[in-house]
N, CA, C and O of each residue as an XYZ file, in Angstrom:
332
protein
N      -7.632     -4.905    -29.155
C      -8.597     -4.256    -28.293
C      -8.315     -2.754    -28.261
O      -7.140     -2.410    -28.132
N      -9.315     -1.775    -28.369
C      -9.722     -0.281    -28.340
C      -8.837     -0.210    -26.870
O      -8.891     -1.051    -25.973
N      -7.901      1.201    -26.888
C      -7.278      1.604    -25.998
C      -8.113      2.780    -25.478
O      -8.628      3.574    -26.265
N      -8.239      2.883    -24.198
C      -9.291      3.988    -24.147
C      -8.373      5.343    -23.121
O      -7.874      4.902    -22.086
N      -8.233      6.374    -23.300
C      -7.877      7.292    -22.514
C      -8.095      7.461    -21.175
O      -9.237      7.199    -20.796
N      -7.429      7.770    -20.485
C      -8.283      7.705    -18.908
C      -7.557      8.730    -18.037
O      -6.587      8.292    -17.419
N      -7.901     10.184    -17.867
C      -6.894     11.164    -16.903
C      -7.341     10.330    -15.088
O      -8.455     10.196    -14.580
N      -6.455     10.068    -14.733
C      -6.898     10.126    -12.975
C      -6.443     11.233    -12.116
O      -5.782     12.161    -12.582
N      -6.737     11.170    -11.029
C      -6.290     12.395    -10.442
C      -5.820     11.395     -9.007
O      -6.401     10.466     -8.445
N      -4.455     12.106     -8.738
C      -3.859     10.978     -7.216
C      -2.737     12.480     -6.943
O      -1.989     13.252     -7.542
N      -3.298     12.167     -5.595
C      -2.653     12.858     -4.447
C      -2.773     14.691     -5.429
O      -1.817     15.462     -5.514
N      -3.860     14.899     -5.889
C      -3.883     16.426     -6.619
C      -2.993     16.233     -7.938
O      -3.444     17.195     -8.559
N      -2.211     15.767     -8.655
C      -1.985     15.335     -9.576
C      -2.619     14.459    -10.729
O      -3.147     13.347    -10.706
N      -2.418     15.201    -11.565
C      -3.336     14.194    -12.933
C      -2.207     13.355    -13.937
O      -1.163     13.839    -14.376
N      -2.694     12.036    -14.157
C      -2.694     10.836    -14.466
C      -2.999     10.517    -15.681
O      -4.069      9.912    -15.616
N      -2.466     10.627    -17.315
C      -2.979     10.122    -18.123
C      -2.511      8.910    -18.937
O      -1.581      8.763    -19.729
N      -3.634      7.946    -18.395
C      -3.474      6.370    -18.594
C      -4.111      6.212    -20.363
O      -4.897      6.917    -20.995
N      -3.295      4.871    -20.761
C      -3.890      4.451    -22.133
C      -4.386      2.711    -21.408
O      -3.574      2.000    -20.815
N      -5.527      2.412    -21.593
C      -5.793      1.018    -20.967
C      -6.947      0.656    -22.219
O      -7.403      1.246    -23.198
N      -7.109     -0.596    -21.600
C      -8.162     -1.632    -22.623
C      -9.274     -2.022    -21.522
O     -10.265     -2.716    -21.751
N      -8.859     -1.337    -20.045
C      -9.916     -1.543    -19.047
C     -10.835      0.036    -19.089
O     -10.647      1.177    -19.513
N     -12.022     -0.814    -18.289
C     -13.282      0.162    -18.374
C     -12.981      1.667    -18.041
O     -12.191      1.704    -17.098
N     -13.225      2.547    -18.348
C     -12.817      3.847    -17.703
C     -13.434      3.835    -16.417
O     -12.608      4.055    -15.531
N     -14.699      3.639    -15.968
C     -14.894      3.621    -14.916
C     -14.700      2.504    -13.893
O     -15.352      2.629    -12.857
N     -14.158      1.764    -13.975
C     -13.108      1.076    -13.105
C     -12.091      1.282    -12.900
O     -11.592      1.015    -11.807
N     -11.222      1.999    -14.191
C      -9.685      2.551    -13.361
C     -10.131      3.682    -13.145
O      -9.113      4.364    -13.023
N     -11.173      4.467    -12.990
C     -11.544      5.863    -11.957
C     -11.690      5.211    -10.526
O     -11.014      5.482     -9.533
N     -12.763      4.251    -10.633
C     -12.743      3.616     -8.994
C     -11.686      3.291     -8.620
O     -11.417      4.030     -7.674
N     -10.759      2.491     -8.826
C      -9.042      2.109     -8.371
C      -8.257      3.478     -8.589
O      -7.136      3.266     -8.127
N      -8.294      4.319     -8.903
C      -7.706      5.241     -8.543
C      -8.377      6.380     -7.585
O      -7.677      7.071     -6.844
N      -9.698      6.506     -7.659
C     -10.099      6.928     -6.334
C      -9.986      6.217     -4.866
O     -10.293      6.759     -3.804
N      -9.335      4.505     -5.074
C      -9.310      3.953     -4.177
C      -7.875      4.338     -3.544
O      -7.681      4.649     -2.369
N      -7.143      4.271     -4.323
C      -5.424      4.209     -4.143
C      -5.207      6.222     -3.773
O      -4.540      6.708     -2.860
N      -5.989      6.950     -4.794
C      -6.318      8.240     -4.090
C      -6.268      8.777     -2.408
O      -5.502      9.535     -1.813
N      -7.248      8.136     -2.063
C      -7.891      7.739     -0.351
C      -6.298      6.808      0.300
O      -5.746      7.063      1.370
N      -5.993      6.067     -0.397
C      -5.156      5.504      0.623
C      -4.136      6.262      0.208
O      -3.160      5.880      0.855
N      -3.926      6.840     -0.277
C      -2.322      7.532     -0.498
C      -2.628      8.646      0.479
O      -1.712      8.974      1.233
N      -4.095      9.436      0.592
C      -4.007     10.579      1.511
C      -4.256     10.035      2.745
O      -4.341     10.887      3.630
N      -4.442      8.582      3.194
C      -4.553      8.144      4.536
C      -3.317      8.098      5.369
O      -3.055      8.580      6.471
N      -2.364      7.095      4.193
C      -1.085      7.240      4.799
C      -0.229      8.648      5.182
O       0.458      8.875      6.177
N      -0.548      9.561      3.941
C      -0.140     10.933      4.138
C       0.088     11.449      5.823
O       0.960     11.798      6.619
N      -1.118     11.253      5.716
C      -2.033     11.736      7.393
C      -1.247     10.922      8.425
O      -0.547     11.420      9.307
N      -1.456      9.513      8.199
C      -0.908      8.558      9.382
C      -0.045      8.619      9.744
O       0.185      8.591     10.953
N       1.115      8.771      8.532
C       2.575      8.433      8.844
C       3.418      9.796      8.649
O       4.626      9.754      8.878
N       3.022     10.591      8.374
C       3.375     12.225      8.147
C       4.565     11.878      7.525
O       5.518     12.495      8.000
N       4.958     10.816      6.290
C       5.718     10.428      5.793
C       6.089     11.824      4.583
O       5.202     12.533      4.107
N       7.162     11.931      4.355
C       7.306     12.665      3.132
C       6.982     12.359      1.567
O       7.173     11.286      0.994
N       6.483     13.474      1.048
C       5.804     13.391      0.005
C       6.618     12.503     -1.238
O       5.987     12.150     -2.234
N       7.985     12.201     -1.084
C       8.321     10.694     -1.946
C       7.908      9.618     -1.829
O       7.665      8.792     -2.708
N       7.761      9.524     -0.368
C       7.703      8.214      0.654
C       6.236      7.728      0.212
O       5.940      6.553      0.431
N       5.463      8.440     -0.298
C       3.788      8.239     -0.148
C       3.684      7.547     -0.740
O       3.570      6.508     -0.091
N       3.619      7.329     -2.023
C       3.569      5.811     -3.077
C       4.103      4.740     -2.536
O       3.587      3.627     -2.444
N       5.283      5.127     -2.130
C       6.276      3.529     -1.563
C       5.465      2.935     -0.885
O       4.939      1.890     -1.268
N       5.196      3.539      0.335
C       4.192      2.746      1.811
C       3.235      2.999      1.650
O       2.551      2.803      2.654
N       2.424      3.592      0.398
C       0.809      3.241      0.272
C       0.496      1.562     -1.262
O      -0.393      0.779     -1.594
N       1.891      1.906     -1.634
C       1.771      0.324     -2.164
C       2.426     -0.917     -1.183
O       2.189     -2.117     -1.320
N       3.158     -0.403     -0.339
C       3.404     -1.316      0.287
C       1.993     -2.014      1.563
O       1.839     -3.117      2.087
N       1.497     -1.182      1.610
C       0.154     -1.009      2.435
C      -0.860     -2.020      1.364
O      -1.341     -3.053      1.829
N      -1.130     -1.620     -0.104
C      -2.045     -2.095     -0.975
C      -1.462     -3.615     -0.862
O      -2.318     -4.490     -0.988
N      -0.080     -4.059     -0.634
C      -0.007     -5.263     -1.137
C      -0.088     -5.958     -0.176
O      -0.531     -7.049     -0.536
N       0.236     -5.914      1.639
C      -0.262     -6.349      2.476
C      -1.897     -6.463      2.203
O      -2.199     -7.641      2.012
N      -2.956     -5.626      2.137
C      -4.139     -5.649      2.005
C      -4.771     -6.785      1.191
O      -5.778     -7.399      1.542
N      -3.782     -7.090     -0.406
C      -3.997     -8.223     -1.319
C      -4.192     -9.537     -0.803
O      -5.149    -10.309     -0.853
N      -2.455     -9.644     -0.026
C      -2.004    -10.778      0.874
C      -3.120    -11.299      1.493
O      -3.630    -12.386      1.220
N      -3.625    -10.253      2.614
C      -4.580    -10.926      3.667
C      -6.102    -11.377      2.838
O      -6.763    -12.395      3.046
N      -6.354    -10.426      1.994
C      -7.646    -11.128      1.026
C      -7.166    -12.419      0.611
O      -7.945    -13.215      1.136
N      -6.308    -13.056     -0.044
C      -5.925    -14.063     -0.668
C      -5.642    -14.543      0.343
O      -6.319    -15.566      0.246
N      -4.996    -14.647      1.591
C      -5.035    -15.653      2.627
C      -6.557    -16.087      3.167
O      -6.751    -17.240      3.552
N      -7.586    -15.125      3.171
C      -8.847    -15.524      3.406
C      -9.631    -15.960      2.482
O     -10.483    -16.815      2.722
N      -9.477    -15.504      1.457
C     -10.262    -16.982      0.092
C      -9.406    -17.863      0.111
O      -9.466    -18.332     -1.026
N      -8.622    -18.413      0.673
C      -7.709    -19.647      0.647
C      -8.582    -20.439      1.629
O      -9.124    -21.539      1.531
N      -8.528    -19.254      2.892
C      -9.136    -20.186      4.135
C     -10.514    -20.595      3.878
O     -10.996    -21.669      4.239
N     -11.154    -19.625      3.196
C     -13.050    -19.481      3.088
C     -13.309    -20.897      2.237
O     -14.255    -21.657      2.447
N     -12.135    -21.110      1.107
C     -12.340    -21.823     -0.107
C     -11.938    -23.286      0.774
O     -12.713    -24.090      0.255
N     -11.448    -23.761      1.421
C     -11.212    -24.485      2.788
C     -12.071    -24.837      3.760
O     -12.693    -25.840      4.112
N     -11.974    -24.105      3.976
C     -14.041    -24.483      4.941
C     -15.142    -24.878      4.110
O     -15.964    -25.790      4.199
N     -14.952    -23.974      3.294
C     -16.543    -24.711      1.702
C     -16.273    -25.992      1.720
O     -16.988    -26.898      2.148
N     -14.884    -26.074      1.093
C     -14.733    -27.635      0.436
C     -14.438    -28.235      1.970
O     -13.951    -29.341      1.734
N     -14.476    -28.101      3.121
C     -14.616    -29.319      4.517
C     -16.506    -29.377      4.607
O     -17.250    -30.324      4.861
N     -16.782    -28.048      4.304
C     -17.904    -28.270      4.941
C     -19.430    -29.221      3.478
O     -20.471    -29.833      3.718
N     -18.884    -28.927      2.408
C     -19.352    -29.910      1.582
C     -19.293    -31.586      1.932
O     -20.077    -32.531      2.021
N     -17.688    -31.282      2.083
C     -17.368    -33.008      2.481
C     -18.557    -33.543      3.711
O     -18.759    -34.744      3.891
N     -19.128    -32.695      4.333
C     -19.695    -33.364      5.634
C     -21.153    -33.651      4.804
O     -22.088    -34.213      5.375
């Protein structure tokens, strides 16, 4: 598969990725992770090492609770079929 170039830009810094994903999807995920890296910035007036650590630690809580709720959603479908 074609490797495609991809500069991002996070926290004012540029990013140059080699991927086999869409360019404009790792622009959206990095404008996403962008936003949350300058949220935490703000929130936690954490120092500028600290920002990646607890904005992935933040992204992977966020995963968690999605995947605990298609667990639950996928749970109710299949009770509420059964009826």
């Amino acid at each position: 598969m074609k490797k495609n170039k991809v500069v991002i830009h996070l926290m004012g810094r540029d990013y140059a990725l080699l991927t086999d994903q869409n360019p404009e999807k790792v622009q959206r995920t990095a404008r996403y992770v962008d936003r949350k890296m300058r949220e935490t910035a703000i929130t936690t007036r954490a120092g500028e090492s600290m920002v990646p650590t607890l904005t992935a630690m933040n992204l992977a809580d966020e995963l968690f609770r999605a995947q605990d709720e298609n667990v639950r959603l996928k749970k109710e479908l299949a009770s509420r079929q059964k009826d």
